[in-house]
MDAnalysis code that builds the backbone (N, CA, C; Angstrom):
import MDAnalysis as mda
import numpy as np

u = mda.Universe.empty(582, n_residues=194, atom_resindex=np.repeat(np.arange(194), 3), trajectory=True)
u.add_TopologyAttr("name", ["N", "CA", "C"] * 194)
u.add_TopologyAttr("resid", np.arange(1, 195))
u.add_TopologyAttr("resname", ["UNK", "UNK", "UNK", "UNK", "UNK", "UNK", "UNK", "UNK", "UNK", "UNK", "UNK", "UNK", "UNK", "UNK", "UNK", "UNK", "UNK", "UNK", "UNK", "UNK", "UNK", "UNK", "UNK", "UNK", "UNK", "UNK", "UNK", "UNK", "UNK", "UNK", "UNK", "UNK", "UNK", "UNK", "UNK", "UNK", "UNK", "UNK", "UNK", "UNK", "UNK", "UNK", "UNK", "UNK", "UNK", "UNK", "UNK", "UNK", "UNK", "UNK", "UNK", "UNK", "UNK", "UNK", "UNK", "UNK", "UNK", "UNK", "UNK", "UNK", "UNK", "UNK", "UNK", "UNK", "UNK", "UNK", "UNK", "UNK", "UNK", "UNK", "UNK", "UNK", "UNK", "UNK", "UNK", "UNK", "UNK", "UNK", "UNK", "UNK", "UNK", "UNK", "UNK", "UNK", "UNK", "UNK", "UNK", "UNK", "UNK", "UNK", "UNK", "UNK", "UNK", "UNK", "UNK", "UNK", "UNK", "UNK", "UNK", "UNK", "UNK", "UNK", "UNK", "UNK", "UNK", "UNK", "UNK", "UNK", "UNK", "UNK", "UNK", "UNK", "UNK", "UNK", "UNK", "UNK", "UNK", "UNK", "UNK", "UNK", "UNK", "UNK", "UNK", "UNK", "UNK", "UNK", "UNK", "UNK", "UNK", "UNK", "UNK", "UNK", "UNK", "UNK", "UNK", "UNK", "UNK", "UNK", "UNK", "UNK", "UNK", "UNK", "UNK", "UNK", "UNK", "UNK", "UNK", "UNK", "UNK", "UNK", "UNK", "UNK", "UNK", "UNK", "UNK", "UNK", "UNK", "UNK", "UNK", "UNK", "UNK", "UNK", "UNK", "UNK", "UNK", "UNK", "UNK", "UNK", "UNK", "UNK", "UNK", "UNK", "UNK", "UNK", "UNK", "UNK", "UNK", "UNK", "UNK", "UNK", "UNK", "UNK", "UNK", "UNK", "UNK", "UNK", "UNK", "UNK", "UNK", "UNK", "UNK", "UNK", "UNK", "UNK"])
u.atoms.positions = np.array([
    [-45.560, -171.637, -123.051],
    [-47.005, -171.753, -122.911],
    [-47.650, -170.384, -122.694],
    [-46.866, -169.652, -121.980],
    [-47.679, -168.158, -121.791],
    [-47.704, -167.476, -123.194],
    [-46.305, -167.501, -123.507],
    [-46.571, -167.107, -125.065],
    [-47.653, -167.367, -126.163],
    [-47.967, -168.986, -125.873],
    [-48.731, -169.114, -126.798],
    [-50.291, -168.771, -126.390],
    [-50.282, -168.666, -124.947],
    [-51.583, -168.356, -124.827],
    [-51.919, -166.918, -124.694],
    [-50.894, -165.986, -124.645],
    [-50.840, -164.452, -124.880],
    [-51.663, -164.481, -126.754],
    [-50.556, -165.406, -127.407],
    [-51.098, -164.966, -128.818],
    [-52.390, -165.457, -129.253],
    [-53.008, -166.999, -128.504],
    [-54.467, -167.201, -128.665],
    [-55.136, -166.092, -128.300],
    [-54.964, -164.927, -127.275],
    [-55.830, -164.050, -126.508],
    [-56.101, -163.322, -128.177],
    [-54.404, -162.831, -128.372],
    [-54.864, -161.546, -129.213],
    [-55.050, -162.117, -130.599],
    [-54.901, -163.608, -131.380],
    [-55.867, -163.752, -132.055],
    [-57.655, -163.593, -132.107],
    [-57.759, -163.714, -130.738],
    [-59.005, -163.903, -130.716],
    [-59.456, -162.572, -130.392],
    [-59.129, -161.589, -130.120],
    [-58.941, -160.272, -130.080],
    [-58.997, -159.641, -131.402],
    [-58.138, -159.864, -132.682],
    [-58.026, -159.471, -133.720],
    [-59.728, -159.928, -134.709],
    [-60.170, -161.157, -134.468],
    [-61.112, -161.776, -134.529],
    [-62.263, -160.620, -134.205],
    [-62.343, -160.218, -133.173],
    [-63.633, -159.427, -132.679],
    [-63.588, -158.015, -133.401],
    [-61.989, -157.928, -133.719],
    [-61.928, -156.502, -134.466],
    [-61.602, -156.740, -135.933],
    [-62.028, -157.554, -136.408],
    [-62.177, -157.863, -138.393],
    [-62.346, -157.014, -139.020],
    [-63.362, -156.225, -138.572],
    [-63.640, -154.947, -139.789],
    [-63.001, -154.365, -139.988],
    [-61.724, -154.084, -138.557],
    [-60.524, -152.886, -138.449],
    [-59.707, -153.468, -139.463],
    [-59.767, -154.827, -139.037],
    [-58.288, -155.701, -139.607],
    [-58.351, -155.240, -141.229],
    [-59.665, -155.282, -141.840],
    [-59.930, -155.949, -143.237],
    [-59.875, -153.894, -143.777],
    [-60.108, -153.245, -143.302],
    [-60.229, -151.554, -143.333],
    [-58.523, -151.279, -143.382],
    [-57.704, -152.092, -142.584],
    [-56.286, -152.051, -142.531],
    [-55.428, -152.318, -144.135],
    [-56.322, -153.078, -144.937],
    [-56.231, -153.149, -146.523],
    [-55.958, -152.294, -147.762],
    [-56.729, -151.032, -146.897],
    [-57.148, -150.180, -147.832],
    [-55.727, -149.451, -147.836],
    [-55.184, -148.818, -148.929],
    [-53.506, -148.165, -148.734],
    [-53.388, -146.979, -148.202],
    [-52.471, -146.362, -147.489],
    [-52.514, -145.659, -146.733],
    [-51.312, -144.644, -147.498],
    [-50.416, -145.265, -148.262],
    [-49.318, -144.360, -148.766],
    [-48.973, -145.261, -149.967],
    [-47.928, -144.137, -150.700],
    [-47.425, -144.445, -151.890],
    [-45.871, -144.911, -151.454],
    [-44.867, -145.946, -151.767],
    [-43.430, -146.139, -151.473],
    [-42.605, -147.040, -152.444],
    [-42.016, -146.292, -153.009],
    [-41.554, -146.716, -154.138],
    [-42.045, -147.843, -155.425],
    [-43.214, -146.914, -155.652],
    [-43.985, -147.276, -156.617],
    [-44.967, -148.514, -156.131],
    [-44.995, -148.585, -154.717],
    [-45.901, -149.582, -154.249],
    [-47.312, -148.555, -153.315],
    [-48.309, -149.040, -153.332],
    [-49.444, -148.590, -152.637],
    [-49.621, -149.490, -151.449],
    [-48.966, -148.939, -150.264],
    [-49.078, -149.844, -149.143],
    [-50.099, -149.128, -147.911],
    [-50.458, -150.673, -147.792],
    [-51.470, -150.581, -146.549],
    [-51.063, -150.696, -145.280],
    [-51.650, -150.215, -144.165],
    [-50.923, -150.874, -142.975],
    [-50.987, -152.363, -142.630],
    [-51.498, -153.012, -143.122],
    [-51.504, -154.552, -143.442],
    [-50.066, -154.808, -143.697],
    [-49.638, -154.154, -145.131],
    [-48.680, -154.263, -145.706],
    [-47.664, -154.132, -144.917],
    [-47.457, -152.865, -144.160],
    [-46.361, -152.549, -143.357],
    [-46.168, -153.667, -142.824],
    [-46.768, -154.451, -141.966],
    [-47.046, -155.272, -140.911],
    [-46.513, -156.108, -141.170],
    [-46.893, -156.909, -142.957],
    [-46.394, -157.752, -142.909],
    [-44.630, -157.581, -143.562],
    [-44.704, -156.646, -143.811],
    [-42.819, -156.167, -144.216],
    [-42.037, -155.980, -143.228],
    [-42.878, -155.428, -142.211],
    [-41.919, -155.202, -140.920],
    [-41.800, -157.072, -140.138],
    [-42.762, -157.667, -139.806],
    [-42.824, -159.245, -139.573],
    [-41.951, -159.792, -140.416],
    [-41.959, -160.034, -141.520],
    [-41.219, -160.624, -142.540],
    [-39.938, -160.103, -142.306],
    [-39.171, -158.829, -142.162],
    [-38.008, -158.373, -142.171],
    [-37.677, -159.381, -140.456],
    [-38.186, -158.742, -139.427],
    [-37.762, -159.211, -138.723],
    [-37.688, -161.235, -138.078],
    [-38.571, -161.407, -138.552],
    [-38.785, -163.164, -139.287],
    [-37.113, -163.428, -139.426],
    [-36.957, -162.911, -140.307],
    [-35.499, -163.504, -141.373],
    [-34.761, -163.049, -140.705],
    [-34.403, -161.918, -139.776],
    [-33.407, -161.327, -139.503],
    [-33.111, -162.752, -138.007],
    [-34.091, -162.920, -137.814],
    [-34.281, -163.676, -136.219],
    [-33.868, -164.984, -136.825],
    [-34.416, -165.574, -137.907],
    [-34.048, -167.025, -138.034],
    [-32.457, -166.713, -138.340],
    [-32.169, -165.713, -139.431],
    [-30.320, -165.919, -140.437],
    [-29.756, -165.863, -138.924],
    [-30.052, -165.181, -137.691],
    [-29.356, -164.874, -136.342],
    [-29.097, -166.060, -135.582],
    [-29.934, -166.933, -135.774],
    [-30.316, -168.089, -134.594],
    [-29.314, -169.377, -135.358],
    [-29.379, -169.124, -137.438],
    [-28.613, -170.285, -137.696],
    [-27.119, -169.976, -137.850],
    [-26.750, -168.658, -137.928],
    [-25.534, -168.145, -137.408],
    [-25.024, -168.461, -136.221],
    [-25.565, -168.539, -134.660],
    [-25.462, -169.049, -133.598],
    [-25.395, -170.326, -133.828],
    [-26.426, -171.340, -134.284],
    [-26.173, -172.661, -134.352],
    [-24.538, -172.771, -135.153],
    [-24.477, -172.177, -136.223],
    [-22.859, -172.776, -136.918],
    [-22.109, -172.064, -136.447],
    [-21.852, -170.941, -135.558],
    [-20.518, -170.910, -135.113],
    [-20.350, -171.109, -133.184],
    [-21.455, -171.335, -132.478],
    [-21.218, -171.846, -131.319],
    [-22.041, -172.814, -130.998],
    [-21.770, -174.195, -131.897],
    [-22.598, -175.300, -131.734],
    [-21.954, -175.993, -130.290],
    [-22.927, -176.881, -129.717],
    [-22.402, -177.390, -128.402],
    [-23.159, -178.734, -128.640],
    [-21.689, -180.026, -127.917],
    [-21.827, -180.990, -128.088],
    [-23.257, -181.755, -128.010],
    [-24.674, -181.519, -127.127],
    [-25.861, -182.053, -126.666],
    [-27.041, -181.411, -127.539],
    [-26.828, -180.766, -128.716],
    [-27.226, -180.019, -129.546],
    [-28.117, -178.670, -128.906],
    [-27.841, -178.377, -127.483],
    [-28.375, -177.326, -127.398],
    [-28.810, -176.150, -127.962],
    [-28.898, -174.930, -127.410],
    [-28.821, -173.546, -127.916],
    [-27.655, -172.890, -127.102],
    [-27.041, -171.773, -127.944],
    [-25.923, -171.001, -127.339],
    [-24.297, -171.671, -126.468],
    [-23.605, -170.959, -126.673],
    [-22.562, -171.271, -125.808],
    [-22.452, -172.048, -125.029],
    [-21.906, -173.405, -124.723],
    [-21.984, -174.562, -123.552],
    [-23.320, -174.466, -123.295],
    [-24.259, -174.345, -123.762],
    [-26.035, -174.999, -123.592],
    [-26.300, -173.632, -122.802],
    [-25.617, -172.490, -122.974],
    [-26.695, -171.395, -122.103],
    [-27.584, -170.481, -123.060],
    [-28.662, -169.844, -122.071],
    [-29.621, -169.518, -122.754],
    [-29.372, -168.455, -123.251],
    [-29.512, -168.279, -124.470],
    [-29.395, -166.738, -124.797],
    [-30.310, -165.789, -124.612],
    [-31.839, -166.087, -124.483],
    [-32.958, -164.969, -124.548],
    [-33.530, -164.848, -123.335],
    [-34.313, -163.991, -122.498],
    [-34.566, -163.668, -121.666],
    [-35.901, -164.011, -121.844],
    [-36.488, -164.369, -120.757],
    [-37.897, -164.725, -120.512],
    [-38.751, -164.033, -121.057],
    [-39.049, -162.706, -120.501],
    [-39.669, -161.806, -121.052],
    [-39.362, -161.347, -122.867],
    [-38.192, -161.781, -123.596],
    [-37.896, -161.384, -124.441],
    [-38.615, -162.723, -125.422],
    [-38.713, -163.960, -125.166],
    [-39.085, -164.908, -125.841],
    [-40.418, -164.802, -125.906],
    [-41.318, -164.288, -124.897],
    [-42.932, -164.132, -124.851],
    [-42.820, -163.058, -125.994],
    [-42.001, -162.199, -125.811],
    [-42.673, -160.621, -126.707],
    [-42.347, -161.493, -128.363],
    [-40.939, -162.046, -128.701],
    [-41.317, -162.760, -129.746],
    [-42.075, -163.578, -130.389],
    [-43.252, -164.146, -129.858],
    [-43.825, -165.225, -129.678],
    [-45.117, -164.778, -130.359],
    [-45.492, -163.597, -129.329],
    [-46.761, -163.108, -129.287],
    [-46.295, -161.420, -130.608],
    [-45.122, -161.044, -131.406],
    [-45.098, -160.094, -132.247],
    [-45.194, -160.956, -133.364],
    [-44.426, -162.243, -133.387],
    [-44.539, -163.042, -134.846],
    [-46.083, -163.506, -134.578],
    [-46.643, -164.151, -133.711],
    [-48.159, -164.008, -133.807],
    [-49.336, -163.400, -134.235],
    [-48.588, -162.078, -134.067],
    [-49.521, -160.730, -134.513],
    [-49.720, -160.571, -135.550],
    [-48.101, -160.805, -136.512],
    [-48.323, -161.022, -137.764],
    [-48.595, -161.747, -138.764],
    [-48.247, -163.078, -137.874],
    [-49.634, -163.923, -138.806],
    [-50.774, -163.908, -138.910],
    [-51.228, -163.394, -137.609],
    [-52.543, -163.540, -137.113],
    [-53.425, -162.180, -138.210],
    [-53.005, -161.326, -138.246],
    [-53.878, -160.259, -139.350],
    [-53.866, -161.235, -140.318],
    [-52.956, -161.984, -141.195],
    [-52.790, -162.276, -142.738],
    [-54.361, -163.085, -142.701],
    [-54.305, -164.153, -141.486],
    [-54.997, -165.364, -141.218],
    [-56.129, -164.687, -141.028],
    [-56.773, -163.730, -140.632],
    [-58.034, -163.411, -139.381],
    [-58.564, -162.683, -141.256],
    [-57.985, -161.442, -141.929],
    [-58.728, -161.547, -143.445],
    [-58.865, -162.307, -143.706],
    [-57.977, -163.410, -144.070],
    [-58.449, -164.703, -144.735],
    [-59.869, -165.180, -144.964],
    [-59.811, -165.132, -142.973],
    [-60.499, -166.119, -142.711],
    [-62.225, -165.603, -142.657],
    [-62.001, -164.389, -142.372],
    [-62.951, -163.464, -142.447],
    [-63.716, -163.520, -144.054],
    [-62.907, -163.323, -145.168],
    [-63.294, -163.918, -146.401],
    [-63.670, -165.029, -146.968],
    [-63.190, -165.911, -146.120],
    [-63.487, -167.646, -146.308],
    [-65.576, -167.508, -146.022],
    [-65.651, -167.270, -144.565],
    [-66.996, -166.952, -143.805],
    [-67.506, -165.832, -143.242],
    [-68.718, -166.069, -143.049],
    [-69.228, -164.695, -142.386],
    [-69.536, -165.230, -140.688],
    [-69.586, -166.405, -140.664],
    [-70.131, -166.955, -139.478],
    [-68.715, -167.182, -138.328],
    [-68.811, -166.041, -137.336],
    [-67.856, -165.796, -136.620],
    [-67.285, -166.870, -135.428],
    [-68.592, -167.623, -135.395],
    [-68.184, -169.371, -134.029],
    [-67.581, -169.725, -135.051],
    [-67.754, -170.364, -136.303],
    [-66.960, -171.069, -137.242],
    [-65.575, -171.047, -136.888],
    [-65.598, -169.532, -137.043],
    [-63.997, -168.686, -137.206],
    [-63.409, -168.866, -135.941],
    [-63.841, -168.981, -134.873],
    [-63.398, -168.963, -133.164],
    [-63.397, -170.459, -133.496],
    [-64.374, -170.761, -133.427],
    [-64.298, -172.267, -133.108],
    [-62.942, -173.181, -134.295],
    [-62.249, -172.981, -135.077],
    [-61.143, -173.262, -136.188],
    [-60.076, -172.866, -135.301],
    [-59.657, -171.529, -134.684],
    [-58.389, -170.923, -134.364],
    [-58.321, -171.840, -132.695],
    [-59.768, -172.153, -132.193],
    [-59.455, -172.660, -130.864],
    [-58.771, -174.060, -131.154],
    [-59.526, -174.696, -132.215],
    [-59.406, -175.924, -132.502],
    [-57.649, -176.009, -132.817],
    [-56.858, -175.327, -133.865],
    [-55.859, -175.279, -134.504],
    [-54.880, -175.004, -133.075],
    [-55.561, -174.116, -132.134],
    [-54.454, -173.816, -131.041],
    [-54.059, -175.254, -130.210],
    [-55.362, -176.064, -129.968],
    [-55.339, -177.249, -129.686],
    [-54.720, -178.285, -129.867],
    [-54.147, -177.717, -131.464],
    [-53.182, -178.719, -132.212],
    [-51.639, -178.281, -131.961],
    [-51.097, -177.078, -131.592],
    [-50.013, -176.394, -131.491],
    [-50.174, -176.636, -129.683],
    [-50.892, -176.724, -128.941],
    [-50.188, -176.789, -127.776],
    [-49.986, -178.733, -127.120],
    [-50.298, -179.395, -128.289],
    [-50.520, -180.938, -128.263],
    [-49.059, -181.079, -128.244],
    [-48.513, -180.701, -129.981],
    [-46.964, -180.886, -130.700],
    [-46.104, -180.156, -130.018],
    [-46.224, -178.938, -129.806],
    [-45.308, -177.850, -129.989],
    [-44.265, -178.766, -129.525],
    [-44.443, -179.433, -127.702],
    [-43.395, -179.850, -126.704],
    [-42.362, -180.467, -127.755],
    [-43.273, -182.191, -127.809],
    [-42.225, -183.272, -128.757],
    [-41.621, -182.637, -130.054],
    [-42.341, -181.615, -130.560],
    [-41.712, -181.755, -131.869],
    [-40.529, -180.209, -131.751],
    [-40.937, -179.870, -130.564],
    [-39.311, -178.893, -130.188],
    [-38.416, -179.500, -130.087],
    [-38.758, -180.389, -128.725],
    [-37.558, -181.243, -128.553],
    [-37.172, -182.226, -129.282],
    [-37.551, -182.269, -130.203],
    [-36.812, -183.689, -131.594],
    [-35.883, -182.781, -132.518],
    [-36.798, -181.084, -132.554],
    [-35.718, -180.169, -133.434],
    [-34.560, -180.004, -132.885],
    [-34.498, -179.710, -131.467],
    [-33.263, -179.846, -130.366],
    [-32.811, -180.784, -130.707],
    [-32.482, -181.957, -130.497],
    [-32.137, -183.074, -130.705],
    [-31.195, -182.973, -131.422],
    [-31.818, -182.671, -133.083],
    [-31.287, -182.976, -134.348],
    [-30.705, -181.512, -134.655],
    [-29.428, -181.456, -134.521],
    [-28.899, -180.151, -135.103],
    [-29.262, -179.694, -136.357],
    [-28.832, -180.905, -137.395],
    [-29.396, -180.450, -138.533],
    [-30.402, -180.070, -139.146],
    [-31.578, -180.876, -138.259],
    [-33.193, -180.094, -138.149],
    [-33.531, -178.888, -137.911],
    [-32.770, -178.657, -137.007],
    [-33.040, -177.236, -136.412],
    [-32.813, -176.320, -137.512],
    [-31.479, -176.543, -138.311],
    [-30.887, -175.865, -139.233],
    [-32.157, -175.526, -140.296],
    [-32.560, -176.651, -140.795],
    [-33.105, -176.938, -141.634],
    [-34.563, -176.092, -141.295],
    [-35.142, -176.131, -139.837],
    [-36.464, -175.184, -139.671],
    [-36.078, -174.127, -139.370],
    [-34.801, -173.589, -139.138],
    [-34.625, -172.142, -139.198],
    [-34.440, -171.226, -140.520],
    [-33.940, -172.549, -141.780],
    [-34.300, -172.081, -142.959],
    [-35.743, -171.880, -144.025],
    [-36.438, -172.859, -142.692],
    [-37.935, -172.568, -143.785],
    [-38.300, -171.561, -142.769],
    [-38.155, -170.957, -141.573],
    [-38.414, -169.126, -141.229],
    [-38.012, -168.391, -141.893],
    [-36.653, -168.401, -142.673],
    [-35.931, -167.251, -143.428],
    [-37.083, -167.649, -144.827],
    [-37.292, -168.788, -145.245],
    [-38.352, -168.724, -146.402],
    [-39.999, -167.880, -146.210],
    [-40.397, -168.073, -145.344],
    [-41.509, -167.504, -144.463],
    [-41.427, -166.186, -144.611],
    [-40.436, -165.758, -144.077],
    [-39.852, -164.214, -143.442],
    [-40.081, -163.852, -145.056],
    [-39.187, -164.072, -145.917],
    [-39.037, -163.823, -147.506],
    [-40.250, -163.472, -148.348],
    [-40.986, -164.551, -147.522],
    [-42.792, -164.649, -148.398],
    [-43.051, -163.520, -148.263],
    [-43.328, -163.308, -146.580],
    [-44.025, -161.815, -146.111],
    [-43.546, -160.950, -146.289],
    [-42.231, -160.383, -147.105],
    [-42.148, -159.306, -147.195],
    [-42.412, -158.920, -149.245],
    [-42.588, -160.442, -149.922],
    [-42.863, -160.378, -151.029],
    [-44.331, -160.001, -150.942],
    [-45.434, -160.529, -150.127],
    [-46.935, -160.042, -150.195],
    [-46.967, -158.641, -149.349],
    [-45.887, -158.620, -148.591],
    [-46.179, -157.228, -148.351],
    [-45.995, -156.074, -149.236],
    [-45.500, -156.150, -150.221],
    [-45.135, -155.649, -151.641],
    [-45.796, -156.348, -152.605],
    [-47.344, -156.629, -152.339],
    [-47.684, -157.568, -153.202],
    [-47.482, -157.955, -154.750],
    [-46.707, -159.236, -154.160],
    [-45.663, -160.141, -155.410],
    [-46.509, -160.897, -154.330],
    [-47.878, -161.721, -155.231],
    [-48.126, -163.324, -154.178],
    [-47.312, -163.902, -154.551],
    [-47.082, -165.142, -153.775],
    [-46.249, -166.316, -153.848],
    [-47.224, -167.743, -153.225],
    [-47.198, -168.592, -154.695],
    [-47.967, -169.455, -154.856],
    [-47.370, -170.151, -153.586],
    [-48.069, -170.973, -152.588],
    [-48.034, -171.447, -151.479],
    [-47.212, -172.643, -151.928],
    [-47.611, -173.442, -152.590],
    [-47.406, -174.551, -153.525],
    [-45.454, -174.561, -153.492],
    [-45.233, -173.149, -154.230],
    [-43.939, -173.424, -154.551],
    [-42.987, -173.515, -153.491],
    [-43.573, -172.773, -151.987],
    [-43.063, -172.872, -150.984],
    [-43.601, -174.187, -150.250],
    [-44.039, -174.533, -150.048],
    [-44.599, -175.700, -149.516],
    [-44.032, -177.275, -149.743],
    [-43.854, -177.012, -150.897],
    [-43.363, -178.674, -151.665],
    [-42.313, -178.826, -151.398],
    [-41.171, -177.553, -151.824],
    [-39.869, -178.220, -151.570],
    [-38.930, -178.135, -149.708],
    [-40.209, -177.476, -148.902],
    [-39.691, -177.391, -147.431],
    [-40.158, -178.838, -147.339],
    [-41.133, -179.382, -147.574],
    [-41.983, -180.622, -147.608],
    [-40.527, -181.672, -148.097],
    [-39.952, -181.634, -149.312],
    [-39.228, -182.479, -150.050],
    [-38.027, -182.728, -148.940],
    [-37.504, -181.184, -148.298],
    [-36.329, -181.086, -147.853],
    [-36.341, -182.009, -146.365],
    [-37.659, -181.802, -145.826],
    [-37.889, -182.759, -144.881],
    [-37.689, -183.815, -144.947],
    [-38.521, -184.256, -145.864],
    [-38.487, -186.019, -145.777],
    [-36.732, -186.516, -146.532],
    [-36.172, -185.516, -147.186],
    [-34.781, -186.045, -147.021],
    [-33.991, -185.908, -145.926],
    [-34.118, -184.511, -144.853],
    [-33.617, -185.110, -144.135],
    [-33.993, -186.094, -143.122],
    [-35.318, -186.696, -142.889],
    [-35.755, -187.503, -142.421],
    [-34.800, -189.013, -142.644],
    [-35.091, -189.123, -143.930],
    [-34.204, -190.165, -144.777],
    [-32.825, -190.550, -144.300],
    [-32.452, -189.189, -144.015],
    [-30.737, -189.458, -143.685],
    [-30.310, -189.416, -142.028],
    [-31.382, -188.937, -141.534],
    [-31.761, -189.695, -140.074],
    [-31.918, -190.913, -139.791],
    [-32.564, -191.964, -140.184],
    [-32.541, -193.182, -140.026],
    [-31.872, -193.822, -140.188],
    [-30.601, -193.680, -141.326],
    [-29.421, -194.921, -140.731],
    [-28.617, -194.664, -139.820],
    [-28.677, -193.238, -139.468],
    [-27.508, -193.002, -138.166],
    [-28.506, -193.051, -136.748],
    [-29.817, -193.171, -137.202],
    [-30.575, -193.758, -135.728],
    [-30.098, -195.470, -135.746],
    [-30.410, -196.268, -136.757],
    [-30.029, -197.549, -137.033],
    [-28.911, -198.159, -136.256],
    [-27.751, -197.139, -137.027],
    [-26.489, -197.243, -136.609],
    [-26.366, -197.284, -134.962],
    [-26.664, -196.307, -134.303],
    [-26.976, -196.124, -132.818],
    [-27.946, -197.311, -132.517],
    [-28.469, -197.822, -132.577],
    [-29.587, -199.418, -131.870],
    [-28.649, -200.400, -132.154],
    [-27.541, -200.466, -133.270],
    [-26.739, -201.481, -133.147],
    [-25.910, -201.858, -132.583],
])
C-alpha cells in the first residue's frame, strides 16, 4: 500500500510537470542509428529492467517452488521492505511518463486528467489484494503473469527504440492465454469440491 501510494504521489507529480514530461520527447542523442530521447532511455532502461525482474522471479518460481505456492525457499521472503517499495514506485515511474504524454495528448483539461489517474488508482487499490492472492494461490498463474511482465518489459524496450507495437497483438493473446488457463483451473477446482 505505501508503494502504491508513493507512486499515486509521483504520478500526480509527473502530471503537474507535463510540459517537462512531453519536452523529455524531443532527442537528446544519436545510438546506434536511433535518435533517442530521455523518454526513450526511460523507457529502455524500465523495460530492460521489467524483464530482467520478471525472467528472475519465474526462475525462482521453477527451481525453488514450495509446497503452499508461496514465494522463495520454504515460503521465505526474498525482498526487503524497503526494496519492494523502491520497485513499485521505479516500475511506476515508468509507466507513468508513457501514460501522463498520452494522456496529456488525449486532453488539455488537467481535473479530467487527475480526476482518471485518481479514479484508475481506486481501481488498483480495490483488486490489487484478491487478485494477488488468487496469483499466489495458483502457481501456474503466477507463471503465466510473470510472463506477460517479460512481454511488457519487451514492448518498452521496442518503443523505446521506436518499433510501436500494436497493443492489439499484445493484448489478445495474454487475454487468450488467460482464459485457457482459467479453463484448466476449473476441473481441478471441481475435482477438489468432490
Amino acid at each position: 500500500m505505501i508503494g502504491l501510494f508513493l507512486a499515486l504521489a509521483m504520478r500526480l507529480a509527473a502530471l503537474c510537470g507535463a510540459s517537462l514530461l512531453i519536452s523529455m520527447s524531443n532527442p537528446v542523442t544519436s545510438l546506434f542509428g536511433f535518435n533517442l530521447s530521455v523518454k526513450d532511455f526511460i523507457l529502455l532502461s524500465g523495460g530492460l529492467f521489467l524483464t530482467w525482474k520478471a525472467v528472475k522471479e519465474i526462475h525462482h518460481c521453477v527451481e525453488y517452488p514450495t509446497p503452499q505456492g508461496g514465494t522463495g525457499v520454504g515460503g521465505a521472503v526474498t525482498a526487503t521492505f524497503a526494496s519492494a517499495i523502491l520497485q513499485i514506485v521505479l516500475l511506476d515511474a515508468v509507466f507513468s511518463i508513457d501514460s501522463v504524454i498520452t494522456a496529456v495528448g488525449l486532453t488539455s483539461s488537467m481535473q479530467v486528467i487527475i480526476i482518471a489517474v485518481l479514479g484508475s488508482f481506486g481501481v488498483v487499490l480495490a483488486f490489487a489484494k484478491p487478485i494477488g492472492e488468487f496469483v499466489v494461490r495458483h502457481a501456474a498463474l503466477k507463471i503465466l503473469a510473470l510472463s506477460f511482465l517479460v512481454c511488457i518489459g519487451m514492448t518498452l524496450i521496442l518503443e523505446g527504440l521506436h518499433k510501436h507495437v500494436e497493443k492489439e497483438f499484445l493484448y489478445l493473446p495474454m487475454g487468450f492465454a488467460l482464459l485457457v488457463e482459467m479453463l484448466q483451473m476449473r476441473p481441478s477446482r471441481n475435482a477438489t469440491r468432490k
